[in-house]
N, CA, C and O atoms as a DFTB+ gen file, in Angstrom:
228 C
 N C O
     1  1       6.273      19.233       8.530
     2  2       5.828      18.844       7.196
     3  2       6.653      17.660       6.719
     4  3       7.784      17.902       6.296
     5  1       6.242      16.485       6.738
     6  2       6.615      15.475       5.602
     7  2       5.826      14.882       4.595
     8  3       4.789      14.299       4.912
     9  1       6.300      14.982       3.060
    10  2       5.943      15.211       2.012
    11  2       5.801      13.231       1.901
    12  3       6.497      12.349       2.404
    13  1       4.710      13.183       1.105
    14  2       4.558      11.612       0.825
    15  2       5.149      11.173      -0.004
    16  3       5.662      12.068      -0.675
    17  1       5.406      10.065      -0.402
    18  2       6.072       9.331      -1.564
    19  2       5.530       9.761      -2.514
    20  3       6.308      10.380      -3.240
    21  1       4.517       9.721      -2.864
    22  2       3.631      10.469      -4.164
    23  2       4.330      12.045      -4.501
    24  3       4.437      12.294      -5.702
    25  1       4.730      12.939      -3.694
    26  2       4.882      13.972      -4.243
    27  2       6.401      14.090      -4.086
    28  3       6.984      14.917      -4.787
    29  1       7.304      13.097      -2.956
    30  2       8.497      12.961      -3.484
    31  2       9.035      12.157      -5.216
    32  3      10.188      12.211      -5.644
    33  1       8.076      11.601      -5.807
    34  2       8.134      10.888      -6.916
    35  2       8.151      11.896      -8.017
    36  3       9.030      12.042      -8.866
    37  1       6.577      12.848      -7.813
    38  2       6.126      13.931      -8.891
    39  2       7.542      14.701      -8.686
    40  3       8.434      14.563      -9.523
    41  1       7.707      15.504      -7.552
    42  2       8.894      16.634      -7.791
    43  2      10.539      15.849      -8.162
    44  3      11.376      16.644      -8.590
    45  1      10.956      14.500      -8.025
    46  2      12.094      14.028      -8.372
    47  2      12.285      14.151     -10.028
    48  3      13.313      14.403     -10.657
    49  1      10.639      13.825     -10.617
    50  2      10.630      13.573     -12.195
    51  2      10.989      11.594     -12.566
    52  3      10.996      11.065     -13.678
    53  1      11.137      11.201     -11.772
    54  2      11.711       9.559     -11.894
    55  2      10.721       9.150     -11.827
    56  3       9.940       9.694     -11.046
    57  1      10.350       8.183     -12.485
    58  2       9.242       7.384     -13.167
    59  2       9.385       5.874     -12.581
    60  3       8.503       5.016     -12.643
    61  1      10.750       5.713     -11.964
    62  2      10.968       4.075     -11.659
    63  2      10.630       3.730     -10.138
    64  3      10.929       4.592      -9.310
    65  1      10.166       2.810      -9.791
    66  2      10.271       2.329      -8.223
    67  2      11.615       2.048      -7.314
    68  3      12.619       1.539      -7.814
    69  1      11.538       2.413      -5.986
    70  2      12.759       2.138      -5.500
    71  2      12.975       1.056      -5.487
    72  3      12.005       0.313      -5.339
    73  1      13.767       0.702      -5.572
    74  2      14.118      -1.257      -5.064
    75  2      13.427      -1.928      -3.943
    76  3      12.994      -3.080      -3.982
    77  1      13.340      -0.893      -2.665
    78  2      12.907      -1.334      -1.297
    79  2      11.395      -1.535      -1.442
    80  3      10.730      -2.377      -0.837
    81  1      11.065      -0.870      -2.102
    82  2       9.233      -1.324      -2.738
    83  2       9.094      -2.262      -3.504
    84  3       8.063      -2.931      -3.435
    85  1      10.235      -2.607      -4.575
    86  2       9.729      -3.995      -5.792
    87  2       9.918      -4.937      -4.894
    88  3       9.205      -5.932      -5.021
    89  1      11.127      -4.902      -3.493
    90  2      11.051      -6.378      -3.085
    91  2      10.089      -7.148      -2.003
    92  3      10.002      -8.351      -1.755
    93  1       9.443      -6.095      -1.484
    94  2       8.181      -6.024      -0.370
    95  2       7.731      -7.270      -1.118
    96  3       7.919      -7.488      -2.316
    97  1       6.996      -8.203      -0.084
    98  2       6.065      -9.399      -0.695
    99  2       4.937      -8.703      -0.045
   100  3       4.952      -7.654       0.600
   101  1       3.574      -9.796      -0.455
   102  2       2.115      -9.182      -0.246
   103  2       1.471      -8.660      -1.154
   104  3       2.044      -8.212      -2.147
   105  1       0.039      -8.606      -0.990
   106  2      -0.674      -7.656      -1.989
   107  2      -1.780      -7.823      -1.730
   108  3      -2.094      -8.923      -1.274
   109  1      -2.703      -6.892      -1.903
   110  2      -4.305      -7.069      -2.010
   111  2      -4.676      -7.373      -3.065
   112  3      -3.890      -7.485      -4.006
   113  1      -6.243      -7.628      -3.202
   114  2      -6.701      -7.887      -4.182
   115  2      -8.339      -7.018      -3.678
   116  3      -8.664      -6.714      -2.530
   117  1      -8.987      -6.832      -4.722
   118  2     -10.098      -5.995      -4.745
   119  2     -11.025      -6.162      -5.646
   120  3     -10.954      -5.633      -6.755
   121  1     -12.031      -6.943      -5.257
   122  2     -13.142      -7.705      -6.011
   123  2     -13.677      -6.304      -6.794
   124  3     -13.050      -5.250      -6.685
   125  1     -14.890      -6.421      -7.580
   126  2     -15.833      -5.668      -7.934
   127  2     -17.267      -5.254      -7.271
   128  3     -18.191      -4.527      -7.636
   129  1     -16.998      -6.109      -6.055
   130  2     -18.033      -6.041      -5.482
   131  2     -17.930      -5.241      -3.919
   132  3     -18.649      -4.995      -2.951
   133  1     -16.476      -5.020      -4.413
   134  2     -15.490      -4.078      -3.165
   135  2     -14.930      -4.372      -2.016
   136  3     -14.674      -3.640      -1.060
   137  1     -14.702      -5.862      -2.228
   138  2     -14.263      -6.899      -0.977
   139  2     -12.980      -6.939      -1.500
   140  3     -12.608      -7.358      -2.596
   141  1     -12.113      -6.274      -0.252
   142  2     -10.716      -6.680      -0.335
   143  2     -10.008      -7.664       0.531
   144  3     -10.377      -7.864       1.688
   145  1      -8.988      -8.289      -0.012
   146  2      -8.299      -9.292       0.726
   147  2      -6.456      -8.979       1.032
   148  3      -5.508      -9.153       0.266
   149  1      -6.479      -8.626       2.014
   150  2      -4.765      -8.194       2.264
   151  2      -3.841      -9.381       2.434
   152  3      -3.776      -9.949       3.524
   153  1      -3.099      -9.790       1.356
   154  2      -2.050     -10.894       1.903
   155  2      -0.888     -10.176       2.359
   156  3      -0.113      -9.650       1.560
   157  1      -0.713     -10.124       3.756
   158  2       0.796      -9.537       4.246
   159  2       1.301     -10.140       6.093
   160  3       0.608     -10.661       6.967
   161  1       2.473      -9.837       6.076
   162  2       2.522     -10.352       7.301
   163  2       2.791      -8.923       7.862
   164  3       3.522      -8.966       8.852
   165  1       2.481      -7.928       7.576
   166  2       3.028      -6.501       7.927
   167  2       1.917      -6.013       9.150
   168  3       0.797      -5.718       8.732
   169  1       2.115      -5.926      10.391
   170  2       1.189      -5.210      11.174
   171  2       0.844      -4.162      10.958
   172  3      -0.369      -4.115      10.754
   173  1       1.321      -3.277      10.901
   174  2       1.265      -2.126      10.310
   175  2       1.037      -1.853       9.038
   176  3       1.092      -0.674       8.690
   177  1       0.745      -2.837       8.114
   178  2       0.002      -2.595       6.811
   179  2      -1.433      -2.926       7.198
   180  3      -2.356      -2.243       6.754
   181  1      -1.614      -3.800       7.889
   182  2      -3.100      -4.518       8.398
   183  2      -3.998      -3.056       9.234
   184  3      -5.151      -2.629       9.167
   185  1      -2.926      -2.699       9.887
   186  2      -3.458      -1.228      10.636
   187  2      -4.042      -0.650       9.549
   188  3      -5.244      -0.674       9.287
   189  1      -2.517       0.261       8.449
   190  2      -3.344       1.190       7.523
   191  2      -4.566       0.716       6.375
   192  3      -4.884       1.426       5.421
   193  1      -5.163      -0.608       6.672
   194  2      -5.738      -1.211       5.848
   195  2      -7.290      -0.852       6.206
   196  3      -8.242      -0.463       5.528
   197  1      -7.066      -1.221       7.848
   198  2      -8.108      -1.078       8.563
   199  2      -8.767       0.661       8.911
   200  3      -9.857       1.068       9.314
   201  1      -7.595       1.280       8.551
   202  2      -8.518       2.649       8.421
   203  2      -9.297       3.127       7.011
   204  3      -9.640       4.271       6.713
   205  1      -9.485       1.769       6.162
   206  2      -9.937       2.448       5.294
   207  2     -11.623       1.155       4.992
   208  3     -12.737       1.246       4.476
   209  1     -10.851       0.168       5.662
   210  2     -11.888      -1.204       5.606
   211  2     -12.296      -1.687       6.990
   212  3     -11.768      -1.671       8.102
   213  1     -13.225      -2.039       6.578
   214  2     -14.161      -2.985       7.698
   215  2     -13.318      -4.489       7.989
   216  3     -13.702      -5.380       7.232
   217  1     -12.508      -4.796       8.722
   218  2     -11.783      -5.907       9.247
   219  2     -12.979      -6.895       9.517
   220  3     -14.006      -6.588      10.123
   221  1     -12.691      -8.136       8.972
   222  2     -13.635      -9.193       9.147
   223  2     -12.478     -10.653       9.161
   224  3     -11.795     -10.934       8.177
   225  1     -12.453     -11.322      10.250
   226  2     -11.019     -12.108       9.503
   227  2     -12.047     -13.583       9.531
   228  3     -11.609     -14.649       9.098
């Protein structure tokens, strides 16, 4: 069993972000029309991206 960030956050009670997350660069963006765009150089973000989206580059 390992517990996700989400429910290590809820059971801590801390409301703030770790540091190692505010300094990450990148970000998506997510139209209304449900087209997302991943800016990252992270392979492994592009992976977990792709299990949720249709990769088109």
């Amino acid at each position: 069993f390992y517990p996700t960030r989400l429910a290590l956050n809820i059971a801590s009670g801390k409301n703030e972000p770790l540091k190692r997350d505010i300094e990450k660069e990148g970000y998506i963006v997510v139209e209304t029309n449900y087209r997302v765009y991943a800016y990252t150089d992270s392979s492994l973000q592009v992976a977990l991206l792709g299990l949720f989206c249709e990769m088109l580059y």
